[in-house]
VOGU-3710 file (C-alpha; in Angstrom, 3 decimals, decimal comma):
1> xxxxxxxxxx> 0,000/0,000/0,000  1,527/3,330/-1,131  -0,928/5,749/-0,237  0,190/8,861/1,729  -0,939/8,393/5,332  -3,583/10,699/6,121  -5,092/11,301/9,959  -8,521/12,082/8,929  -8,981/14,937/12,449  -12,211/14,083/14,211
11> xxxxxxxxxx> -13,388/16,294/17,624  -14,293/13,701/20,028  -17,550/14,783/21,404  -17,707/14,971/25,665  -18,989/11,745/26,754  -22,738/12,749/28,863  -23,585/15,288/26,789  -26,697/14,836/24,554  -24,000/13,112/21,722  -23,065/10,555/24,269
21> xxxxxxxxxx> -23,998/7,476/22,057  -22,378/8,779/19,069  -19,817/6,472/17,814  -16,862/8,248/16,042  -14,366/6,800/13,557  -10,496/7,921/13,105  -8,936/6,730/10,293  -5,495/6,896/9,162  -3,416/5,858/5,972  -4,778/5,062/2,875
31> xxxxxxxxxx> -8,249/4,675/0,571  -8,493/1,334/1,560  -8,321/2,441/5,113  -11,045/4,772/4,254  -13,271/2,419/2,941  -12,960/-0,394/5,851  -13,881/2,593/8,126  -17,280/2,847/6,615  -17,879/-0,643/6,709  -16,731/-0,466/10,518
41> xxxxxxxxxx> -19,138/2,059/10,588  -22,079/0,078/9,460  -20,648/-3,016/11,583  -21,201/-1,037/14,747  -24,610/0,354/13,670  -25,485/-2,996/13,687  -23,971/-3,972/16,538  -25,700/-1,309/18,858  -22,187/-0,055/19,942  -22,698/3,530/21,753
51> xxxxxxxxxx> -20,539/6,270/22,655  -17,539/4,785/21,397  -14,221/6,050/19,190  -12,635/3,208/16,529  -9,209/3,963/15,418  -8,407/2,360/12,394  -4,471/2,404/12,253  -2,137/2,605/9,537  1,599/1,302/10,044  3,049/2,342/6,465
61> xxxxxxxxxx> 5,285/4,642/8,472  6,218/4,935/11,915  4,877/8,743/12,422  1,421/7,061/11,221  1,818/4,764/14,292  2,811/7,650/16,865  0,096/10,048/15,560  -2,983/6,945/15,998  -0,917/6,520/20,063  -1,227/10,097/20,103
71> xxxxxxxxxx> -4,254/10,515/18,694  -6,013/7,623/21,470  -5,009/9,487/24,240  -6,087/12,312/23,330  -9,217/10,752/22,610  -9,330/9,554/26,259  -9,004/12,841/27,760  -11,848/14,777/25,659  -14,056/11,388/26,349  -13,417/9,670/29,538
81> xxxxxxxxxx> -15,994/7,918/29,639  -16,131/6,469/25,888  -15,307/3,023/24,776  -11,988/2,974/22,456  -11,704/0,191/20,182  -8,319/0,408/18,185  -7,829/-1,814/15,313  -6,268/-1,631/11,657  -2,499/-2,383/9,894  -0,761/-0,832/12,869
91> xxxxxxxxxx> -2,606/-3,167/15,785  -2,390/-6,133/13,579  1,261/-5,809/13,743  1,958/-5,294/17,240  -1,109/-6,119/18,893  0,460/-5,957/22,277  1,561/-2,427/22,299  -2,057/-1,039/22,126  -3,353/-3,452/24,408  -0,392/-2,353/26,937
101> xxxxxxxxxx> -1,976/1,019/26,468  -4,619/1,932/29,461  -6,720/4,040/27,144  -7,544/1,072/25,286  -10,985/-1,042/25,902  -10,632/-3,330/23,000  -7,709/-4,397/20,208  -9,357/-5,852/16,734  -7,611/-7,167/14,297  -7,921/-6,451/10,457
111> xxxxxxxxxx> -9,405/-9,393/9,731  -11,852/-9,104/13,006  -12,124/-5,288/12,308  -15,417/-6,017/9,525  -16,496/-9,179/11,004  -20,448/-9,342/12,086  -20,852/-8,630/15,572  -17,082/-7,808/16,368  -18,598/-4,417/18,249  -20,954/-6,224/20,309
121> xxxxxxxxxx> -19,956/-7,665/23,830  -18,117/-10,069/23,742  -16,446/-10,927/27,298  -15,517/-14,373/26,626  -13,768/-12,778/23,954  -11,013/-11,157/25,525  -9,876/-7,678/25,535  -7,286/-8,866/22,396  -8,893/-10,524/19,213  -6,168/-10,755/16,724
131> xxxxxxxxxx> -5,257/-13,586/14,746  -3,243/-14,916/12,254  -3,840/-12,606/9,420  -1,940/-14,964/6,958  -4,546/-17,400/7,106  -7,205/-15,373/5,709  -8,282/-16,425/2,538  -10,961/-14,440/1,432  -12,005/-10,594/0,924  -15,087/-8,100/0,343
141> xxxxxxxxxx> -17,220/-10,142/2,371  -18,998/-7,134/3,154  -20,234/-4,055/0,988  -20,844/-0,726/1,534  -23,183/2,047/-0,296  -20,175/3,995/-0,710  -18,184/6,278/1,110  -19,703/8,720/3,944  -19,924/12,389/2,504  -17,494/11,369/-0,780
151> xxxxxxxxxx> -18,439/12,450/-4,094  -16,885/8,977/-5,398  -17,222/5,507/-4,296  -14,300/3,244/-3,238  -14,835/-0,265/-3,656  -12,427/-2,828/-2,414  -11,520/-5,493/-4,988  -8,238/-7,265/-3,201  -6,775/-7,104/-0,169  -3,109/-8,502/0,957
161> xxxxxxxxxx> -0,051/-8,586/-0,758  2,167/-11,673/-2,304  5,715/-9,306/-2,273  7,778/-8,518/0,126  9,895/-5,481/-0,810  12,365/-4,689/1,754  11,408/-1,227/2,973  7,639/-2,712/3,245  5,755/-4,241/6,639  2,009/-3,515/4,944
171> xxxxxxxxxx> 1,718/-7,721/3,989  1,694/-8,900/7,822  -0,679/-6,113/8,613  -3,013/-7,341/5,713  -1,699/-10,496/5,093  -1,409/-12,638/1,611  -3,092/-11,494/-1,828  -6,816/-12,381/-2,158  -9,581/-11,388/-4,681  -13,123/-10,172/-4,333
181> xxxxxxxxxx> -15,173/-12,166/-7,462  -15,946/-10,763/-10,273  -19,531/-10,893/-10,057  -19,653/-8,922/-6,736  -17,505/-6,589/-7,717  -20,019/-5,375/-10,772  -23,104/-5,974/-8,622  -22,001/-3,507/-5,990  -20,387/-0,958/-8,607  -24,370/-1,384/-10,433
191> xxxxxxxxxx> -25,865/-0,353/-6,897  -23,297/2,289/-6,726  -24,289/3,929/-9,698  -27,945/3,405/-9,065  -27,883/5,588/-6,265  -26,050/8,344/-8,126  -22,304/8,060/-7,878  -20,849/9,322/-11,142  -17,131/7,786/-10,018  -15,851/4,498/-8,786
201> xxxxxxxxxx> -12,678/3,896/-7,833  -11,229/0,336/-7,524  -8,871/-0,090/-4,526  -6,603/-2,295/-2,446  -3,746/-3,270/-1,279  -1,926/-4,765/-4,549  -4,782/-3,519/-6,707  -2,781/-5,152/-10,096  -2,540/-8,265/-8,269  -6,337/-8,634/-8,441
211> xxxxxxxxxx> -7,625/-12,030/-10,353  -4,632/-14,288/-9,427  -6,304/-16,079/-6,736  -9,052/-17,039/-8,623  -10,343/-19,565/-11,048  -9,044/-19,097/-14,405  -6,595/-16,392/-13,150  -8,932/-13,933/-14,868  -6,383/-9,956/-14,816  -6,869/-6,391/-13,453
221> xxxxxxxxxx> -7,565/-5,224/-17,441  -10,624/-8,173/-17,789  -12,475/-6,863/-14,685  -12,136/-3,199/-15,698  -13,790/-4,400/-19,291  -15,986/-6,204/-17,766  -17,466/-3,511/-15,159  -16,970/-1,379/-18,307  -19,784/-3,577/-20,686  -22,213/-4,408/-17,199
231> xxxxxxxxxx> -22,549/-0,995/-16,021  -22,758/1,253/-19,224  -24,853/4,075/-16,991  -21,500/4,660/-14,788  -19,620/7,558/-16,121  -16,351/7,319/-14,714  -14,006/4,222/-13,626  -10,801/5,077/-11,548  -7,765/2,971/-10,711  -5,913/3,667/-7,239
241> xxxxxxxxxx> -2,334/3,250/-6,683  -1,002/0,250/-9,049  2,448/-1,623/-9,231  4,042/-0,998/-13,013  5,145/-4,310/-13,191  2,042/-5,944/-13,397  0,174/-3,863/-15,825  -1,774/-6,502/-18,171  -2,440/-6,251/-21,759  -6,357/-5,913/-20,976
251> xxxxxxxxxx> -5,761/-2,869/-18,739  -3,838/-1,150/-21,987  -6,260/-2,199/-24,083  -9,102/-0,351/-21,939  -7,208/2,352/-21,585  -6,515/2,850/-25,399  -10,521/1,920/-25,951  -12,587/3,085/-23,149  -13,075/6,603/-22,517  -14,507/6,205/-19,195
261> xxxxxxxxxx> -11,761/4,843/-17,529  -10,325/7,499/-16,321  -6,639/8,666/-18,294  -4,791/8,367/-14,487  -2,195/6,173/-12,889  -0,863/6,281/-9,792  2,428/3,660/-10,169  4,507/2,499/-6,868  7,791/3,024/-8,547  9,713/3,707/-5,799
271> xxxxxxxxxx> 13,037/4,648/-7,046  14,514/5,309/-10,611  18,235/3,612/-9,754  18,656/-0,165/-10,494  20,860/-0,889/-7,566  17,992/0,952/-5,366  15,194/-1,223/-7,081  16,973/-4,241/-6,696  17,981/-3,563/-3,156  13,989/-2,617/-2,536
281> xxxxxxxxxx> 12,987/-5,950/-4,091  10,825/-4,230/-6,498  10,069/-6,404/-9,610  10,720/-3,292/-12,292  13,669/-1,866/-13,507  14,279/1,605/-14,328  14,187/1,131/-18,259  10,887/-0,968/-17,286  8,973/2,289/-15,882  10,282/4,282/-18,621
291> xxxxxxxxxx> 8,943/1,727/-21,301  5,682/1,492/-19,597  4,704/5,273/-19,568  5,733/5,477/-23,321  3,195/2,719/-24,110  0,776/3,856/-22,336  0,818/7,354/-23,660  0,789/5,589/-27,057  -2,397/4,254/-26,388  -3,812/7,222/-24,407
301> xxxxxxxxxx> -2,139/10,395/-24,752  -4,464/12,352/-22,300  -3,106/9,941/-19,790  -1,425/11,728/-16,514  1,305/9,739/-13,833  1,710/10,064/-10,242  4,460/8,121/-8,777  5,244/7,496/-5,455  9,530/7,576/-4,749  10,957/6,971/-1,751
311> xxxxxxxxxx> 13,963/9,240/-0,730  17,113/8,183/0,965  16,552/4,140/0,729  19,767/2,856/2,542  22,612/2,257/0,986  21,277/5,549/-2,054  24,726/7,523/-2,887  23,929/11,283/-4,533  24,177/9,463/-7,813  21,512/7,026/-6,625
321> xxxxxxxxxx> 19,459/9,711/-5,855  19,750/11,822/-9,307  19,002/8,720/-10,855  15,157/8,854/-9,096  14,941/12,529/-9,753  15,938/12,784/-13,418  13,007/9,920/-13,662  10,656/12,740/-12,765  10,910/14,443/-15,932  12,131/11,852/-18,366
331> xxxxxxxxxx> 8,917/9,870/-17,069  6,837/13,403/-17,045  5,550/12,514/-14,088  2,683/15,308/-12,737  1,844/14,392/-9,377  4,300/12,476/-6,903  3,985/11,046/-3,231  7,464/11,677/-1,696  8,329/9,351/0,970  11,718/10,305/3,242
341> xxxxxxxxxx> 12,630/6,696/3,935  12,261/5,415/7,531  13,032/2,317/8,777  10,549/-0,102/9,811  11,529/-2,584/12,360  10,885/-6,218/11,441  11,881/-5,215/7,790  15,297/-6,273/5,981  15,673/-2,017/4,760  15,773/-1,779/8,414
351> xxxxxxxxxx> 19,159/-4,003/9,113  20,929/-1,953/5,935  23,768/0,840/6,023  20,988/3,531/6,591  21,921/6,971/4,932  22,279/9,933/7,190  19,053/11,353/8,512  19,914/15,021/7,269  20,448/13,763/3,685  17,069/11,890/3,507
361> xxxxxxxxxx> 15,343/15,045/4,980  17,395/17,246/2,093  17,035/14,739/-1,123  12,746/14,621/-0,092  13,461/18,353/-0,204  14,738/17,750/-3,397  12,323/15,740/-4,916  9,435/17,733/-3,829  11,102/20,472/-5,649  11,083/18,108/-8,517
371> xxxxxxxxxx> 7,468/17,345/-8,131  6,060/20,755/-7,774  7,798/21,615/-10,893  6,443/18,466/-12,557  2,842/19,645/-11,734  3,000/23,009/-12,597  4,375/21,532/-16,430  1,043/19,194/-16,447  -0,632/22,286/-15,247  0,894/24,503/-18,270
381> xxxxxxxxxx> -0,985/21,823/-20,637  -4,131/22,131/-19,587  -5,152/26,165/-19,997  -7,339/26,489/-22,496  -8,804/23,314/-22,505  -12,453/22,703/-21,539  -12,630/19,569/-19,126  -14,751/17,575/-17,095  -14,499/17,746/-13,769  -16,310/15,722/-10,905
391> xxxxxxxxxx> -17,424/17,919/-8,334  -15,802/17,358/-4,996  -17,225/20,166/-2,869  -18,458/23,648/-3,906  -15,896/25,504/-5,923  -13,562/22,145/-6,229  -13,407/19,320/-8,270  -11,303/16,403/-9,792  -10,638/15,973/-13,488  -10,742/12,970/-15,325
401> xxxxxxxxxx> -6,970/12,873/-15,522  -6,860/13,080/-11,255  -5,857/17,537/-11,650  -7,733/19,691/-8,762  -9,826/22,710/-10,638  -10,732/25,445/-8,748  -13,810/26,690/-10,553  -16,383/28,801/-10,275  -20,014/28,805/-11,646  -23,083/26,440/-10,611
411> xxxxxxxxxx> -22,255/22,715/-9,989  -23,645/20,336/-7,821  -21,344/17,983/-5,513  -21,218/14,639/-7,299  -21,793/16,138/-10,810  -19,597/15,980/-13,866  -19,535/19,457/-15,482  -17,516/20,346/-18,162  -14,797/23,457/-17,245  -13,219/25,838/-18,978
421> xxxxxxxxxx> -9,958/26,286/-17,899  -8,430/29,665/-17,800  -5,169/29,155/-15,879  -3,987/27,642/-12,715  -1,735/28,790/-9,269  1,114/26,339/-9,686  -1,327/23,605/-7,554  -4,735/23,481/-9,202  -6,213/24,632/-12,074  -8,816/27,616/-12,349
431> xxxxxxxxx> -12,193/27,258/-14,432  -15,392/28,428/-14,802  -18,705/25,852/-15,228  -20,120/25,986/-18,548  -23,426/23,352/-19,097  -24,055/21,488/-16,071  -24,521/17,193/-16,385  -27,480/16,183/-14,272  -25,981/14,801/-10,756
//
């Protein structure tokens, strides 16, 4: 999982006062994350649980992890008398440092996390429920109606992860690579759209990976046709964060033939130095990314790139390091996650020469540089252009190719409305509404 991690803030409402049975979520890290908070947050509708805070933990990084400690006892001051249920990547790791912590009523595992009647009491339970997440074969078991208060939908299609890159201690938080079917993935996208969602996004863990589990080893590219040809009323299919080496012909194919899948890709490159790659354990080499981007573009020149890098990987001399940042404009990258490697215990990255703390802080530095100069080219391109952009709140939406437009005119949150873009502020473009799309 490459996503950022995000703390999504949440006030924690005084326990007695007229709110007291409110049950809040806090989620950190990634989409995925995001998504398995809603369906906690159905799980404990169900469950009656009252005046309660979930925590659902990311552990990409190890600031994620101090901000969710941080954020728990905080939680247990503003609401002393609340229930605190902590569970996510983070607890399934090291289950035993939030159940040492005195704030904490109740430790769930991922796997327990969206399980029916995991929020109800259980006392012959235990205070602990986390097992063996390697042994968990299946995913999606549950579905949501989307996202609370999103414009777009999420919808989880895989969860786990086969690799093990060095740097990376995501697989024994969520455990080995497993696929939702097909056939559930296109009945809940159908219900999606039904109720008015004009964007889907597929998401999870190793999101390429998706299919391999299955009978008939059907690819990432087949589903995306196939939710393509079932739901024709959707308007807009998007792809989260994908690994470059596993980009099937299918998924060109749709991206060369189907205009609704959105011209985006997020790719978990990591580094643009051999040596690095290799030492990471990634599966691509540099020449590999490179290749990819030019055949994609081939096929879909609208297309945009993110990229997430990592910065200071042990071992990374300065000529390491230009390596990754010339990648930034030979690939034309426009949007990038920067990552100042950290070292996660438990990890082999962690037991290597580790570069100098000062130097990782600088080269991110660097890189960021490179990647606010990256956007503002992709920016550049798009003046004059008339768009369509999904509205995200008032004044802000998302365009097809994943670019924030600050507009203004009349538009409707979860409405596609074409934009005429006049310009941009070096971070987002700026546009006026011209005819609306129904929501």
């Amino acid at each position: 999982m490459t996503d950022a991690p995000v703390r999504r803030d949440l006030s924690f409402p005084a326990s007695g006062a007229e709110d007291d049975r409110s049950v809040e979520i806090v989620t950190f890290g990634c989409r995925l994350n995001a998504y398995e908070s809603e369906v906690i947050r159905k799980r404990a509708a169900e469950d009656g649980l009252s005046d309660a805070v979930v925590f659902n933990t990311c552990a990409v990084t190890g600031e994620a992890v101090r901000q969710a400690r941080q954020a728990i006892r905080k939680a247990r001051r503003e609401r002393p008398g609340a229930k605190l249920i902590v569970t996510g990547c983070a607890v399934q790791i090291d289950p035993a440092a939030f159940a040492a912590m005195a704030e904490v009523d109740l430790v769930l595992g991922n796997a327990e996390k969206s399980a029916a009647g995991a929020y109800a009491p259980q006392p012959e339970a235990g205070r602990v429920r986390v097992n063996d997440i390697m042994s968990v074969r299946e995913t999606a078991g549950h579905l949501i109606d989307g996202l609370k208060d999103r414009a777009r939908a999420y919808v989880e299609v895989q969860n786990g992860c086969d690799h093990r890159c060095t740097f990376c201690i995501i697989p024994f938080g969520r455990g080995n690579s497993r696929s939702a079917p097909a056939g559930e993935i296109v009945t809940q996208i159908r219900r999606l759209a039904a109720q008015g969602y004009r964007e889907v996004v597929l998401t999870g863990v190793d999101v390429t990976s998706w299919g391999a589990d299955l009978p008939g080893a059907p690819t990432l590219g087949q589903l995306v046709g196939r939710i393509l040809r079932l739901v024709p009323e959707l308007p807009r299919l998007r792809l989260s964060s994908i690994d470059a080496a596993e980009i099937d012909p299918d998924l060109l194919r749709c991206l060369a033939q189907e205009p609704r899948l959105a011209p985006y890709l997020h790719l978990s490159l990591q580094a643009g130095d051999d040596m690095i790659l290799k030492r990471m354990k990634r599966r691509h080499s540099r020449a590999d990314a490179l290749k990819l981007v030019a055949e994609v573009r081939a096929a879909r020149p609208d297309v945009a790139f993110g990229a997430d890098l990592i910065a200071g990987f042990p071992t990374e001399t300065e000529a390491m390091f230009e390596n990754t940042l010339r990648l930034v404009e030979e690939a034309d990258l426009a949007f990038l996650h920067v990552f100042p490697f950290s070292p996660r215990p438990g990890t082999p990255a962690a037991r290597m020469p580790q570069v100098a703390r000062d130097v990782v802080k600088a080269r991110a530095a660097r890189l960021r540089t490179a990647g606010e100069a990256a956007l503002a080219r992709h920016l550049d391109r798009q003046v004059g252009r008339t768009l369509s952009g999904l509205v995200e709140r008032p004044g802000v939406a998302r365009a097809a190719d994943f670019t924030e437009v600050a507009f203004t005119g009349e538009a409707e949150v979860g409405a596609i409305a074409p934009m005429a873009v006049s310009g941009h502020d070096g971070r987002r473009l700026l546009a006026t509404t011209q005819i609306l799309e129904a929501a």
